[in-house]
C-alpha positions in Angstrom: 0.0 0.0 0.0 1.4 3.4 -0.9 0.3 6.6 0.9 1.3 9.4 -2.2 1.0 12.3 -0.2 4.4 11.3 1.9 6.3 8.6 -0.1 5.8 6.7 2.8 5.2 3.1 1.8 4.0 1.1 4.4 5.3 -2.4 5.7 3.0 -5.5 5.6 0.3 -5.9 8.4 -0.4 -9.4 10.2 -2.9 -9.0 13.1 -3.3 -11.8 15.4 -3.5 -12.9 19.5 0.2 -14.5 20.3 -0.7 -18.5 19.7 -1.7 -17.6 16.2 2.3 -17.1 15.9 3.6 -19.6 17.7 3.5 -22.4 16.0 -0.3 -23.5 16.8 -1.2 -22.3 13.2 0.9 -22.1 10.0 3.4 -19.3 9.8 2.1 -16.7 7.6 4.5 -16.6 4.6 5.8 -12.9 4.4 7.3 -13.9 8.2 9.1 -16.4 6.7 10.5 -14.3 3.6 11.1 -11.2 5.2 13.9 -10.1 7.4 13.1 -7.4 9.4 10.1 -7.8 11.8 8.7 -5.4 14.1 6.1 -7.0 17.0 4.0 -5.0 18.4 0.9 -5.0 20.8 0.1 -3.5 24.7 1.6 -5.3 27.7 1.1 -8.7 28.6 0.1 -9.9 25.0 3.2 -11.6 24.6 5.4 -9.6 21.8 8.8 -11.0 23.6 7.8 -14.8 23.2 6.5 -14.1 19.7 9.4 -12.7 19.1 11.7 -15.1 20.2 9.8 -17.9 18.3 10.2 -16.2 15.3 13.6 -15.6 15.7 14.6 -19.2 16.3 17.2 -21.0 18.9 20.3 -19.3 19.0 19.2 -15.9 18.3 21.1 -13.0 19.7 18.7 -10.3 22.3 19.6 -7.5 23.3 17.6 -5.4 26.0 16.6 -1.4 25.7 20.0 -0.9 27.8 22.2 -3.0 26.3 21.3 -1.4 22.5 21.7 1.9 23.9 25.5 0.7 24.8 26.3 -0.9 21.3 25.2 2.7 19.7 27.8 4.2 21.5 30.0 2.0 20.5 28.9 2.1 16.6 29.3 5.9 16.8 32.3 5.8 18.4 33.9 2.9 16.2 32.0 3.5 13.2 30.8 0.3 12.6 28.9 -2.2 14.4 30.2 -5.2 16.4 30.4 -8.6 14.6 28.4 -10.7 16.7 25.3 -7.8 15.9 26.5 -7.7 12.7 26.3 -11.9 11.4 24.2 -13.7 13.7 21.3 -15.4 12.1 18.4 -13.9 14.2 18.5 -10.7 16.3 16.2 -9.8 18.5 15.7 -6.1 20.1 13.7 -5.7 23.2 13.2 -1.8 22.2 14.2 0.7 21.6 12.7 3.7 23.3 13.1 7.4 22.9 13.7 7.7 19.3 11.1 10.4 18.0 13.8 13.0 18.8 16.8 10.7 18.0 17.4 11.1 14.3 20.6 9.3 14.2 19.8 6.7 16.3 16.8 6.2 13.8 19.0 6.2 10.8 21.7 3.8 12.8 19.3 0.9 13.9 17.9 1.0 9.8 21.2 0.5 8.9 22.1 -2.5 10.7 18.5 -4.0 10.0 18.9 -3.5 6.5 22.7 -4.8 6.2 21.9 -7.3 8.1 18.9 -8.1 5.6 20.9 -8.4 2.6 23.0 -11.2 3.8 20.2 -12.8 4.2 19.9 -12.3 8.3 16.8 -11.5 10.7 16.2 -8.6 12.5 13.2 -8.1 15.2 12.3 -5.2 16.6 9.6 -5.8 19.8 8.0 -3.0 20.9 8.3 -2.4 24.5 6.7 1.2 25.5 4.1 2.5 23.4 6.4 6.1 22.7 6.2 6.0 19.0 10.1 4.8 18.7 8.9 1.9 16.6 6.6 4.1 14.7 9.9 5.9 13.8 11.7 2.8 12.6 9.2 1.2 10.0 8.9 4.9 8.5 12.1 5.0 7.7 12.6 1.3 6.2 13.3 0.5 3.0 9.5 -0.4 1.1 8.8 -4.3 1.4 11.4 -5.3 2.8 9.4 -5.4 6.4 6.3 -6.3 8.2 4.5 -5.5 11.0 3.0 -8.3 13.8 0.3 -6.5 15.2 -0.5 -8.9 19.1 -4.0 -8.6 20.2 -5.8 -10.0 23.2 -9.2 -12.6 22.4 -11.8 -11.0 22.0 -15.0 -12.6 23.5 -15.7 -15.5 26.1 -15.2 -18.5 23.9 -12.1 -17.7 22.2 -10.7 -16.0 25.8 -11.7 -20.1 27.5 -10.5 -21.7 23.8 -7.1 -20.0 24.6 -7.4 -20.8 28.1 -7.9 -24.4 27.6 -4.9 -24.5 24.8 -2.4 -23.1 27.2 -3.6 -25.8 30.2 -2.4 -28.3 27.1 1.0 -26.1 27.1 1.4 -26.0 30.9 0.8 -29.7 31.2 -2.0 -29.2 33.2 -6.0 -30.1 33.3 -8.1 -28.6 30.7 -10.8 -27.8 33.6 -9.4 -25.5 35.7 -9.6 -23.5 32.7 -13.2 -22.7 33.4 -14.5 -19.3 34.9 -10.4 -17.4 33.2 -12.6 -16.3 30.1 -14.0 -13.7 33.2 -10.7 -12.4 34.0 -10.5 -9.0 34.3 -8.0 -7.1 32.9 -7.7 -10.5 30.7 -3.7 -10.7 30.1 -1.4 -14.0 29.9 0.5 -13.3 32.6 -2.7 -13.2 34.7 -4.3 -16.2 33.3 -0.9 -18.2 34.1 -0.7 -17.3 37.3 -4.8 -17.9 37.6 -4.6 -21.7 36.1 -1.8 -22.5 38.6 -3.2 -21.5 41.4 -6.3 -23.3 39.8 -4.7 -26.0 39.8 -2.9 -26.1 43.3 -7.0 -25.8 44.9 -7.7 -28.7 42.9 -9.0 -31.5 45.5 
């Protein structure tokens, strides 16, 4: 899709709750051709374990801290370390505080989009709502990323459906499931925490 009144050409859209990209359905195919991936979504949807799965074993992650340290070190060296530079997957919990950090901005589309052409992965999850991911897909080269957008279920059934799938995860019995779907706010660190302790009451 092309928005002609900016030039701005914006990424590819996938919409979905966190299971439907992790492996319980099959992976949409734009995840698997294209290399840079932003996840986003509010707190407690589960962009960090999406984005993990997506990146594979062995991926390299760096936290909102620890990225803020390797720019330095890029603008100080003038390039980026190797290890950021070749491994197969990266993953970046972040950033933050970019909408008035233009050369940060420019910095982090560079290494996506080097690390693109030889064929690596780059993931950017979102981690404060600030608009410092905004900044990074506007900037990126057009189709060469998309965007996972993490929702919560919507509804009852599909809140006890998803309920009942992670009790199959966890190992434990489908009914303690029953009476999550009212769960309120409804988030998955919640409903673990509501199963266990489910389960540990359980005559």
């Amino acid at each position: 899709m092309v928005d002609e009144t900016s030039g701005f050409y914006a990424p590819a859209l996938l919409t979905g709750t966190s299971s439907e990209f992790m492996g319980h359905k099959p992976m949409p195919r734009l995840l698997r051709q294209r290399r840079v991936i932003f996840v986003l979504g509010p707190d407690g949807v589960g962009k960090s374990t999406v984005a993990r799965l997506l990146a594979g074993s062995g991926h390299l992650r760096l936290d909102n801290r620890e990225l803020d340290r390797v720019l330095l070190d890029r603008v100080r060296s003038g390039r980026w370390d190797e290890p950021l530079t070749y491994s197969d997957a990266l993953v970046l919990d972040g950033p933050t505080w970019l909408r008035n950090r233009t050369g940060a901005v420019q910095l982090l589309a560079e290494l996506a989009q080097s690390r693109a052409i030889s064929g690596y992965r780059t993931l950017f999850c979102q981690v404060d709502a600030d608009g410092s991911i905004e900044e990074l897909i506007a900037v990126m080269a057009a189709g060469s990323s998309v965007v996972v957008g993490l929702r919560f279920p919507s509804g009852r059934r599909a809140r006890l459906r998803c309920a009942r799938r992670l009790c199959d995860d966890l190992g434990l019995p489908r009914e303690v499931a029953v009476g999550s779907e009212e769960l309120e706010p409804w988030r998955y660190d919640r409903l673990v925490a509501w199963l266990v302790e489910r389960t540990w009451r359980k005559p």
